[in-house]
C-alpha positions as CSV (number, residue, x, y, z in Angstrom):
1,X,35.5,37.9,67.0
2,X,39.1,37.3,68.1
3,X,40.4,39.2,70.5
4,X,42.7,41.3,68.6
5,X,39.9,42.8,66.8
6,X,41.8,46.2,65.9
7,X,44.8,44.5,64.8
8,X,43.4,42.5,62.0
9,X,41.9,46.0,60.6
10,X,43.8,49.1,59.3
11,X,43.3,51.7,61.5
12,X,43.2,55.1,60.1
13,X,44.7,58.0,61.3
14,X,42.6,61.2,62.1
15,X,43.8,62.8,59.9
16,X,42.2,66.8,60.2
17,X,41.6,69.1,57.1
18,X,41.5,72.9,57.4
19,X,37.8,74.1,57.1
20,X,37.0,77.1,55.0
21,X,35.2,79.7,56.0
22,X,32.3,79.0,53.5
23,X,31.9,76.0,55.5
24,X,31.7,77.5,58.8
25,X,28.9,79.9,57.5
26,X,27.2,77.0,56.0
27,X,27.2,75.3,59.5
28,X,25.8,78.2,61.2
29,X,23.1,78.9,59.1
30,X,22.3,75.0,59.3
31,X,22.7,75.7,63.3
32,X,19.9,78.6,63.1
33,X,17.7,76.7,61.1
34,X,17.1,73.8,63.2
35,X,14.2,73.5,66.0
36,X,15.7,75.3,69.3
37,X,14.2,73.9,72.4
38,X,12.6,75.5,75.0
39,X,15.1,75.9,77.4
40,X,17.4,77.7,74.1
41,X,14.3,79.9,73.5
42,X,14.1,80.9,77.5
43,X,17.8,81.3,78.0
44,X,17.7,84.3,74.9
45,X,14.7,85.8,76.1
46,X,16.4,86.6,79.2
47,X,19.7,87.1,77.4
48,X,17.6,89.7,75.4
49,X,16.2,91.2,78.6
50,X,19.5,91.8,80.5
51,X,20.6,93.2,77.0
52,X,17.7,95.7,77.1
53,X,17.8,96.2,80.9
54,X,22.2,97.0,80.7
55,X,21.6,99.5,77.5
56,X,18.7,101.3,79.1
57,X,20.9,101.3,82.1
58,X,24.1,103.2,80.7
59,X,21.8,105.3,79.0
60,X,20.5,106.9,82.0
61,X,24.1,107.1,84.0
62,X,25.1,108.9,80.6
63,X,22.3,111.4,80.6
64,X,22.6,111.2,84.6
65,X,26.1,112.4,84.9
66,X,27.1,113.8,81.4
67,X,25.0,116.0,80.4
């Protein structure tokens, strides 16, 4: 190989197209179909918890100090 490697090949531009919104739903659902790991399934589980923990929280101030 010579030592001007990229100059004895076109280089093209990056050139970026718009992407739809069909195709950002297609990625996702490709996203939630593949294997999570562990460490993905741990982090939601607590995720979910301090969901659970933060609704049942309001909750009570709301019957606490509304009605």
């Amino acid at each position: 190989m010579s030592k001007n490697y990229c100059s004895e090949y076109e280089v093209k531009q990056n050139i970026t197209k718009k992407v739809t919104w069909h195709e950002k739903m297609q990625a996702f659902l490709d996203y939630l179909r593949r294997p999570k790991t562990v460490f993905d399934l741990k982090d939601r589980t607590k995720a979910l918890i301090l969901l659970i923990a933060i609704i049942i929280g309001a909750q009570y101030l709301l019957k606490r100090f509304v009605l």
